[in-house]
MIGU-168818 format. One record per residue (C-alpha): residue number from 1; residue in three letters; x, y, z. Coordinates in steps of 0.5 Angstrom, whole numbers. Layout:
residues N
{nr=NUM&rest=ALA&xx=X&yy=Y&zz=Z}
...
This chain:
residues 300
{nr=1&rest=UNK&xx=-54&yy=48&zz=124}
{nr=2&rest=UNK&xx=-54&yy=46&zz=117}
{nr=3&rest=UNK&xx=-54&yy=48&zz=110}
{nr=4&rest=UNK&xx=-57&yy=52&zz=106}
{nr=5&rest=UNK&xx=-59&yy=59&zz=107}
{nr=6&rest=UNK&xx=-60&yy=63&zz=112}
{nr=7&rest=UNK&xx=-66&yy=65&zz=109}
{nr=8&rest=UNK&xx=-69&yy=59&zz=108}
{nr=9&rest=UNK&xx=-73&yy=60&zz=116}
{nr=10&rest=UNK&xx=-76&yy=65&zz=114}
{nr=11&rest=UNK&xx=-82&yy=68&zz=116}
{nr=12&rest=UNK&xx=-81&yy=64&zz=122}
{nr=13&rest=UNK&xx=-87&yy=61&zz=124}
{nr=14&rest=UNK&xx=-89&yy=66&zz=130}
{nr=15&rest=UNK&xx=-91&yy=72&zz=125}
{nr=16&rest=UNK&xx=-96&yy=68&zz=122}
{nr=17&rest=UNK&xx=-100&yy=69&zz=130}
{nr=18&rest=UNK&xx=-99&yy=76&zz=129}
{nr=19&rest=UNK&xx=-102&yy=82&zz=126}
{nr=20&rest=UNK&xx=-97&yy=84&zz=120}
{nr=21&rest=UNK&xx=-98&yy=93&zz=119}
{nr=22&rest=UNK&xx=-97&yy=96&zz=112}
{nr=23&rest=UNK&xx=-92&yy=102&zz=113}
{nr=24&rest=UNK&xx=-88&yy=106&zz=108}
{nr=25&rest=UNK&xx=-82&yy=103&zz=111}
{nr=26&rest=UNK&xx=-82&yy=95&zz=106}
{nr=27&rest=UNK&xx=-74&yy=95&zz=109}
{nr=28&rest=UNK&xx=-78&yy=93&zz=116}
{nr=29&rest=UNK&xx=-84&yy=88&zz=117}
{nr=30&rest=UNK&xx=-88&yy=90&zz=122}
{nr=31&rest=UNK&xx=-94&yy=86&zz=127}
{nr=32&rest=UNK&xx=-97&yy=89&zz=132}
{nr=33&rest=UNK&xx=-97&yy=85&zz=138}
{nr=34&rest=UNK&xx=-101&yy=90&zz=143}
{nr=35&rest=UNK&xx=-105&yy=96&zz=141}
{nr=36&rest=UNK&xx=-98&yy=99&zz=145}
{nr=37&rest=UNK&xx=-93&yy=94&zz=143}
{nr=38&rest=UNK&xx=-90&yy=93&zz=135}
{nr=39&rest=UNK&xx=-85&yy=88&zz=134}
{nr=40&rest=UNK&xx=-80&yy=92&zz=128}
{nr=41&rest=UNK&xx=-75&yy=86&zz=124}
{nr=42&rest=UNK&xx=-71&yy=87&zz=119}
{nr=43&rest=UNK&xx=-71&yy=81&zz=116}
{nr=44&rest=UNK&xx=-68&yy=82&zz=109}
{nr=45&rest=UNK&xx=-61&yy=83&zz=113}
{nr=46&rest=UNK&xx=-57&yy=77&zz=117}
{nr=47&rest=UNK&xx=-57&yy=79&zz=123}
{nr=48&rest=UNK&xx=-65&yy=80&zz=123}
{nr=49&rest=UNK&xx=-65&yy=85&zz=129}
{nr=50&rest=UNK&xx=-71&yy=86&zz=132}
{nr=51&rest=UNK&xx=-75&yy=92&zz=136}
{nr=52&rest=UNK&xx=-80&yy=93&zz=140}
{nr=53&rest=UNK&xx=-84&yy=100&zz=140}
{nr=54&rest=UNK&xx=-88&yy=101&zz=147}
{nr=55&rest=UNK&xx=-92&yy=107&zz=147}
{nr=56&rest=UNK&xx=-94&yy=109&zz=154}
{nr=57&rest=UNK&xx=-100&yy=114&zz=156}
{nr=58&rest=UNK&xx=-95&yy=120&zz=156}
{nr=59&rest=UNK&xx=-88&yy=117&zz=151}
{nr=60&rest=UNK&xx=-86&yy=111&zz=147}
{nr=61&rest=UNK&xx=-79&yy=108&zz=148}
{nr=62&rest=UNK&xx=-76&yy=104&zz=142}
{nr=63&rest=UNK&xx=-72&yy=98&zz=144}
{nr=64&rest=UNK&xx=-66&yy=98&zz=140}
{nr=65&rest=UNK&xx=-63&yy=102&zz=133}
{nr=66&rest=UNK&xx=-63&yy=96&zz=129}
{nr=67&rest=UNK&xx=-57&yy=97&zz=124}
{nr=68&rest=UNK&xx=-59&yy=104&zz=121}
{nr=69&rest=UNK&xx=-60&yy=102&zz=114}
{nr=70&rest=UNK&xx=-67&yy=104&zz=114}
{nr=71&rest=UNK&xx=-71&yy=110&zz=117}
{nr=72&rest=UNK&xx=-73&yy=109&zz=124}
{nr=73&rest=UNK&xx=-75&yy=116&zz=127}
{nr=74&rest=UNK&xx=-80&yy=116&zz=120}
{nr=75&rest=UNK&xx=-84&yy=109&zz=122}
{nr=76&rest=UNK&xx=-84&yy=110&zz=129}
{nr=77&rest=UNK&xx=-87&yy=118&zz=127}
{nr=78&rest=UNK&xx=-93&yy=113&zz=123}
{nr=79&rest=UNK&xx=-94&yy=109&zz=129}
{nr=80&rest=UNK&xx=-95&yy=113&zz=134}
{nr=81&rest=UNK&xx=-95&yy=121&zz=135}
{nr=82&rest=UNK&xx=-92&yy=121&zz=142}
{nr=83&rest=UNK&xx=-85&yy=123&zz=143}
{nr=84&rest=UNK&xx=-80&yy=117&zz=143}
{nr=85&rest=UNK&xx=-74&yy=115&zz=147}
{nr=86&rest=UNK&xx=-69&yy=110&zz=144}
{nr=87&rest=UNK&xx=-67&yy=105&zz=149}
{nr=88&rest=UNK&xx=-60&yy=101&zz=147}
{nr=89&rest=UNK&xx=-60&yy=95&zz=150}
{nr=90&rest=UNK&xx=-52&yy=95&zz=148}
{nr=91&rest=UNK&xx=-48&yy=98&zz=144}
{nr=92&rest=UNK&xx=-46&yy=93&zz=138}
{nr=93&rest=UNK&xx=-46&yy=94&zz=131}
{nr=94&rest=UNK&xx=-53&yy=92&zz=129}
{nr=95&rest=UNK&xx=-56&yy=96&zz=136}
{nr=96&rest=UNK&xx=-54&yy=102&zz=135}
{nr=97&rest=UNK&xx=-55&yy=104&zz=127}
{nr=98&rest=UNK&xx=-62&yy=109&zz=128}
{nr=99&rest=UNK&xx=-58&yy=113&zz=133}
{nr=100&rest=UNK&xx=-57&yy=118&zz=128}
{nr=101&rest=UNK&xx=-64&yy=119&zz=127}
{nr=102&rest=UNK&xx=-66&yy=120&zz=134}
{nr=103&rest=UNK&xx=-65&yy=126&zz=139}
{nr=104&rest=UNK&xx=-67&yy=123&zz=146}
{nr=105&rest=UNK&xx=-63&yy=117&zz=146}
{nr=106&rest=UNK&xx=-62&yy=112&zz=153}
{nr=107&rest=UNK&xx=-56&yy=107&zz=155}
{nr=108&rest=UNK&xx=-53&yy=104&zz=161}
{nr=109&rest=UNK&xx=-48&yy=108&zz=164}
{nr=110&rest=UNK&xx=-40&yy=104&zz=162}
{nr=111&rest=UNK&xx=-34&yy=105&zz=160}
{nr=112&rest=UNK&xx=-36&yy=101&zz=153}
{nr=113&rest=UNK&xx=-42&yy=105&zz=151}
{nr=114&rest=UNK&xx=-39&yy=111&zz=153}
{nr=115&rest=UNK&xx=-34&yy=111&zz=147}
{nr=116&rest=UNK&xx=-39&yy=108&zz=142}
{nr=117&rest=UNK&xx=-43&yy=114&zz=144}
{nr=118&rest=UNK&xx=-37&yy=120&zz=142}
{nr=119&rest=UNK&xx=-34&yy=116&zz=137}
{nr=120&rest=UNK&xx=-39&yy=112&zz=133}
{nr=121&rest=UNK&xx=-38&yy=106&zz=129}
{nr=122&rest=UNK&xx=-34&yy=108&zz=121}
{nr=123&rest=UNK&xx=-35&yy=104&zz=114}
{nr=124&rest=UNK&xx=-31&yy=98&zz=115}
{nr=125&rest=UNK&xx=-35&yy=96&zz=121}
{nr=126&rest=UNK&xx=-42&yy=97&zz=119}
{nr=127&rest=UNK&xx=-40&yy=95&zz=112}
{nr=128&rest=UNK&xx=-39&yy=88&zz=116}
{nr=129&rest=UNK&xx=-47&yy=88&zz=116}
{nr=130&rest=UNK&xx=-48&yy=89&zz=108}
{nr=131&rest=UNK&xx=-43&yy=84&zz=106}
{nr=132&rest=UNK&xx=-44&yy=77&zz=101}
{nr=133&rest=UNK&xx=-51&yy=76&zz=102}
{nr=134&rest=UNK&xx=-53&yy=79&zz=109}
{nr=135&rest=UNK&xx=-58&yy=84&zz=104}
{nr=136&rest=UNK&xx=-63&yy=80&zz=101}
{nr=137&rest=UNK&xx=-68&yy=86&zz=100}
{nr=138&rest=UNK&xx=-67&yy=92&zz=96}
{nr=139&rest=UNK&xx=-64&yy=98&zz=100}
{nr=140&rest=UNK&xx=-69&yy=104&zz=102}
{nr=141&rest=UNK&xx=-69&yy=110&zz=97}
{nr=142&rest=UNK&xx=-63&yy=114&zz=100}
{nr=143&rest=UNK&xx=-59&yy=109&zz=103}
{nr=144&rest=UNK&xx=-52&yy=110&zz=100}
{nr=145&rest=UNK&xx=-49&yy=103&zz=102}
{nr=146&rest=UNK&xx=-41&yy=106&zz=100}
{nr=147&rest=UNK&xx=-42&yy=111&zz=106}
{nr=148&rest=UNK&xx=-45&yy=108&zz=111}
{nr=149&rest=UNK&xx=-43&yy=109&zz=119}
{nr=150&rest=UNK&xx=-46&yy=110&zz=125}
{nr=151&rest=UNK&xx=-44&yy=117&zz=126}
{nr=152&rest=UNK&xx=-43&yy=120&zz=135}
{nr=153&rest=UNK&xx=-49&yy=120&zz=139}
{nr=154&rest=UNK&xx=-51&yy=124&zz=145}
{nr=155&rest=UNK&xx=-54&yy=121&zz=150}
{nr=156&rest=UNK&xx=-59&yy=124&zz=154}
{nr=157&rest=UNK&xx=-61&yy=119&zz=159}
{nr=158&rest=UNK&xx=-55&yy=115&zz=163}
{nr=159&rest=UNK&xx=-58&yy=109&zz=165}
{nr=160&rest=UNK&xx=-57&yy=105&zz=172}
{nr=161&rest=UNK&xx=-58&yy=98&zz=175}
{nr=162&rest=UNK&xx=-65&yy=98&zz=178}
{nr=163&rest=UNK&xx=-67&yy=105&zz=174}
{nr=164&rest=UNK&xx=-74&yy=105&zz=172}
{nr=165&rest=UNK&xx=-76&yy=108&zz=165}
{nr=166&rest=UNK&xx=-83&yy=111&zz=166}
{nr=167&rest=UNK&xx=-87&yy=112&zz=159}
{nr=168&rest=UNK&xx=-95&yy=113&zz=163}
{nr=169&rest=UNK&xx=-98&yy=107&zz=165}
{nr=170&rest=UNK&xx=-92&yy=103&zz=163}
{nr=171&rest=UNK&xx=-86&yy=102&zz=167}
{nr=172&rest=UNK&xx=-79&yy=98&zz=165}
{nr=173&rest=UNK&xx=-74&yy=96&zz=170}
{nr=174&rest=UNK&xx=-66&yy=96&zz=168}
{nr=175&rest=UNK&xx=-63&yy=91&zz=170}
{nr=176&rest=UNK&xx=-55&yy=90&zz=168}
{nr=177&rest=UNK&xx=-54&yy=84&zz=165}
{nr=178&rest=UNK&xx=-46&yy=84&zz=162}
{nr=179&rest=UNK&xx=-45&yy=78&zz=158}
{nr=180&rest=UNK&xx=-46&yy=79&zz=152}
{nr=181&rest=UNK&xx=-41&yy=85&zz=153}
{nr=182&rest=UNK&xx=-41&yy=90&zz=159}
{nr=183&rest=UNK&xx=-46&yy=95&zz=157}
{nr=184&rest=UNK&xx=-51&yy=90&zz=156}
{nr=185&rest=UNK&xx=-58&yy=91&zz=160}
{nr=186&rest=UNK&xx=-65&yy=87&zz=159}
{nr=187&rest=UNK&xx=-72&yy=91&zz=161}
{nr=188&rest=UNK&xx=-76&yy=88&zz=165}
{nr=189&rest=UNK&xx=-84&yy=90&zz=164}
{nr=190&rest=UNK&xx=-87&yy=87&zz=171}
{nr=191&rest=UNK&xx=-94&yy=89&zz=168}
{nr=192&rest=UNK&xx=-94&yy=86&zz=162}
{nr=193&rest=UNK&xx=-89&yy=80&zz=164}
{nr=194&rest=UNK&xx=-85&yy=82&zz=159}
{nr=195&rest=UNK&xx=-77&yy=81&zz=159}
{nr=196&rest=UNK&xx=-73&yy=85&zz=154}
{nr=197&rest=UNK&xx=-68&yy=79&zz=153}
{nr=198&rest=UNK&xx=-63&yy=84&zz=149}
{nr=199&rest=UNK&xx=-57&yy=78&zz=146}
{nr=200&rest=UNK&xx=-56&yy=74&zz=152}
{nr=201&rest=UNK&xx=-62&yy=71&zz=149}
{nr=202&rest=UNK&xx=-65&yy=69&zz=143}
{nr=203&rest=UNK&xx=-66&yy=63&zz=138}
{nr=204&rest=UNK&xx=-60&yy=64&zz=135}
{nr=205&rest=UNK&xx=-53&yy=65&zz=135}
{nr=206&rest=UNK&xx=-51&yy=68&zz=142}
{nr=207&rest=UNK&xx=-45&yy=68&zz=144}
{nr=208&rest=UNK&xx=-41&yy=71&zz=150}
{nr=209&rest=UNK&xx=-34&yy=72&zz=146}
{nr=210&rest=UNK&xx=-35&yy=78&zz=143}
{nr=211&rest=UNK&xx=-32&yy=86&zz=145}
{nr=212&rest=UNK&xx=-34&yy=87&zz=151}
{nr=213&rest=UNK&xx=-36&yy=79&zz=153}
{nr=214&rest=UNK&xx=-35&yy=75&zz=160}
{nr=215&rest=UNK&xx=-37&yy=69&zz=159}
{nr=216&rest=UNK&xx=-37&yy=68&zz=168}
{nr=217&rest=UNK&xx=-41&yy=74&zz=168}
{nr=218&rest=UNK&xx=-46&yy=72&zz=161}
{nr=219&rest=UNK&xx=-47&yy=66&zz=167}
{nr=220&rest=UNK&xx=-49&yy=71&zz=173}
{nr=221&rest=UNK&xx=-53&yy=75&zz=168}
{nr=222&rest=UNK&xx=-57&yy=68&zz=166}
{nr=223&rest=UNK&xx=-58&yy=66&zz=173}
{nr=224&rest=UNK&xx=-60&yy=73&zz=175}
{nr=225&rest=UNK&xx=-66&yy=73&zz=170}
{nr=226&rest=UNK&xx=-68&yy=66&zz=171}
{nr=227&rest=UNK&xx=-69&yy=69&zz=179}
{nr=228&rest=UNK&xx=-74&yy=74&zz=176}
{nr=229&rest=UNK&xx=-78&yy=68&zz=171}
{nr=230&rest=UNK&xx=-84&yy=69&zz=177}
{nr=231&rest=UNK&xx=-85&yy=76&zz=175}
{nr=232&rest=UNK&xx=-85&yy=74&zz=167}
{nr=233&rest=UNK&xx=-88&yy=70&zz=162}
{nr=234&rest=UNK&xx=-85&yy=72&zz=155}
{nr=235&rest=UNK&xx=-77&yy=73&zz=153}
{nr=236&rest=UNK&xx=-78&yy=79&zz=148}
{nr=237&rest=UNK&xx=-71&yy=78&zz=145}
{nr=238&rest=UNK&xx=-67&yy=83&zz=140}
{nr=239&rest=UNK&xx=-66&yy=78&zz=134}
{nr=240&rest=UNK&xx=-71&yy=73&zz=130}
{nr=241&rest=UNK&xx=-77&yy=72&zz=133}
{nr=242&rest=UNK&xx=-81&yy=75&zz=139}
{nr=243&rest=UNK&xx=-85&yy=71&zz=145}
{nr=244&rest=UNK&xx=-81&yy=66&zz=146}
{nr=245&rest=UNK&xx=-83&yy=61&zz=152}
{nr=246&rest=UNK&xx=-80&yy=64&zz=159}
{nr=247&rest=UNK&xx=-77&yy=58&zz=161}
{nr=248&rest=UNK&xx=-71&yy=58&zz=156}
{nr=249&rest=UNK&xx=-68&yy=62&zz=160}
{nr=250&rest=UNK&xx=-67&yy=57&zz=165}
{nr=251&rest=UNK&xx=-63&yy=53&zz=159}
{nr=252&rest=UNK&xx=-60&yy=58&zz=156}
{nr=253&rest=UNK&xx=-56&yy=58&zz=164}
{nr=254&rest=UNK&xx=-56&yy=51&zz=164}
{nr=255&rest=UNK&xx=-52&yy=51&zz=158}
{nr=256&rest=UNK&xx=-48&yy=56&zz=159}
{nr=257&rest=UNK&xx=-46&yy=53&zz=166}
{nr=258&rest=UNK&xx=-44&yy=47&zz=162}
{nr=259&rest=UNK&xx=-39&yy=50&zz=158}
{nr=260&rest=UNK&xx=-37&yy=53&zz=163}
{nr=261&rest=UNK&xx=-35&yy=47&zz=167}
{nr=262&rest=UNK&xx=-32&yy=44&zz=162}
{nr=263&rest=UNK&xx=-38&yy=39&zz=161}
{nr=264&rest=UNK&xx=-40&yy=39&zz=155}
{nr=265&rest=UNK&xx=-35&yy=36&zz=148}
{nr=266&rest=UNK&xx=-39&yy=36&zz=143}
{nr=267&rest=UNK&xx=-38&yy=44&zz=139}
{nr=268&rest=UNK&xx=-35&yy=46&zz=133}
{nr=269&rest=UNK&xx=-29&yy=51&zz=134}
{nr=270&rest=UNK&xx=-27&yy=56&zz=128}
{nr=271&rest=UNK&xx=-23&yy=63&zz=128}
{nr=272&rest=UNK&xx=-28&yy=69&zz=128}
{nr=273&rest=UNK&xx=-25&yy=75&zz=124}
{nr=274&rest=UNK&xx=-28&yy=82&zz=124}
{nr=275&rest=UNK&xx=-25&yy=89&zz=125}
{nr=276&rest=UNK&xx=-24&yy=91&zz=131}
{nr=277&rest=UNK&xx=-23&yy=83&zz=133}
{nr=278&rest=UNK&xx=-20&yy=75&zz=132}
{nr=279&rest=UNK&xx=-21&yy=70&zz=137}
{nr=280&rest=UNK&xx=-22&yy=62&zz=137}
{nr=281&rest=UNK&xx=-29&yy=60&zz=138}
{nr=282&rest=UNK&xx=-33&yy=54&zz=140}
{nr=283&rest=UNK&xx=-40&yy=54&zz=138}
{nr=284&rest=UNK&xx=-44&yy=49&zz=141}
{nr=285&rest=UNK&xx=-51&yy=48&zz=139}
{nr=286&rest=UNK&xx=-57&yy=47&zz=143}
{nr=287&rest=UNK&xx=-64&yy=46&zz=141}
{nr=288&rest=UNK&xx=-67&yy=53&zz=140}
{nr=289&rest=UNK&xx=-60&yy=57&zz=140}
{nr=290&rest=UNK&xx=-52&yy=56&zz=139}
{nr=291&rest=UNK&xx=-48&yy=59&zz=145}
{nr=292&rest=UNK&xx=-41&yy=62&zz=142}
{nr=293&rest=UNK&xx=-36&yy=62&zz=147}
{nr=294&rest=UNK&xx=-28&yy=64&zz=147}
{nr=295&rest=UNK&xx=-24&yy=57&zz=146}
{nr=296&rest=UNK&xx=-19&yy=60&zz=151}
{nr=297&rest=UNK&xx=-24&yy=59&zz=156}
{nr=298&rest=UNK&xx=-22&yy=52&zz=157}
{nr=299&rest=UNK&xx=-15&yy=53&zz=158}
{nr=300&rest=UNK&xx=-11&yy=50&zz=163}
């Protein structure tokens, strides 16, 4: 990567093919890819999550919580008026914010979501996403940056491998994929050849570092996606941009089997800091994403 500010890249180039829908929500860029599926970004934060709203002919399921600066339930209830199911592809900071704002709310049943769902996530950590010049865009009426936390959720549905999530016309198939972290799963809609990619891809700083990641079971995870390429044609990830070509999943695998075996020697290596963890990293770039791993992964 090099210098500059993060966001200089904005707006990434594929919005410019998409239809961009006015709501009452500005904290949110919306575009419309289907007349059932809304992409959702908060590019005014860092981390610029990005969600998908699948209307189906009975509900609609909401892929991910972003980072709950903004008020999801209100734009989701401007876009559609069936009921709504969040669906988290995991439990990180910046995936379970909206949790707060919805009743009906699905996750893969592990150890890792089960304690975000009864404990939530304090100031100090969601506070992480507001500091230095993370927030490029004026906070919504109502945020109060000072109280900001993710408080306990419940959840109402406990999600497995191989489970389908049922909308009326329009199936997602669970597939666990840990990696990322334990709880991690990606959706795959073989109807419209869409794979909700969650983080273990999007074009960006991935890593397999973080709590709850594996970089052994980050590889198994790639290969069992890049398997299933015959039944997909589009990586949806949850960061950045949207309909990125199915053919990076097989170089996200092969460059995290490369870092893996030690093939590689090109990297930058710094100390990651935050609340609930500090590790030594190795940072190694590639040509649409970087792949952040544990720099204890290659010791004898």
């Amino acid at each position: 990567m090099g210098g500059g500010n993060w966001w200089d890249v904005l707006p990434r180039e594929v919005y410019s093919t998409l239809e961009r829908v006015e709501t009452g929500h500005p904290w949110y860029s919306v575009y419309r890819i289907h007349d059932w599926l809304y992409a959702i970004l908060e590019d005014g934060q860092y981390d610029e999550a990005l969600m998908y709203l699948i209307i189906g002919e009975d509900r609609a399921a909401l892929i991910d919580g972003g980072t709950g600066i903004g008020r999801l339930d209100l734009l989701v209830a401007e876009l559609t008026d069936k009921p709504c199911l969040l669906l988290l592809t995991h439990t990180h900071n910046d995936h379970v914010g909206g949790c707060r704002v919805f009743d009906e709310i699905a996750v893969f049943d592990d150890a890792m979501s089960r304690e975000s769902a009864a404990e939530g996530l304090g100031r100090e950590k969601m506070g992480e996403m507001l500091e230095g010049d993370a927030v490029i865009r004026e906070y919504p009426p109502g945020f109060d940056p000072e109280n900001f936390h993710a408080p306990p959720y419940e959840v109402t549905r406990w999600l497995g491998d191989g489970d389908v999530v049922d909308l009326g016309g329009r199936m997602l198939e669970v597939l666990h994929t840990p990696g990322h972290s334990s709880d991690h799963v990606c959706l795959l809609d073989r109807d419209a050849r869409y794979l909700y990619t969650g983080d273990i891809y999007y074009t960006g700083a991935v890593t397999s570092y973080l709590p709850g990641g594996d970089h052994e079971a980050f590889i198994e995870s790639c290969r069992r996606l890049v398997d299933l390429i015959p039944h997909y044609d589009w990586l949806m990830p949850a960061h950045n941009e949207p309909l990125v070509e199915e053919g990076q999943m097989a170089e996200m695998l092969r460059a995290a089997e490369d870092i893996g075996a030690g093939r590689l020697t090109e990297y930058t290596e710094r100390r990651s800091v935050a609340v609930n963890y500090d590790v030594l990293v190795r940072r190694f770039q590639f040509s649409r994403f970087s792949l952040s791993v544990r720099a204890d992964l290659f010791s004898e």
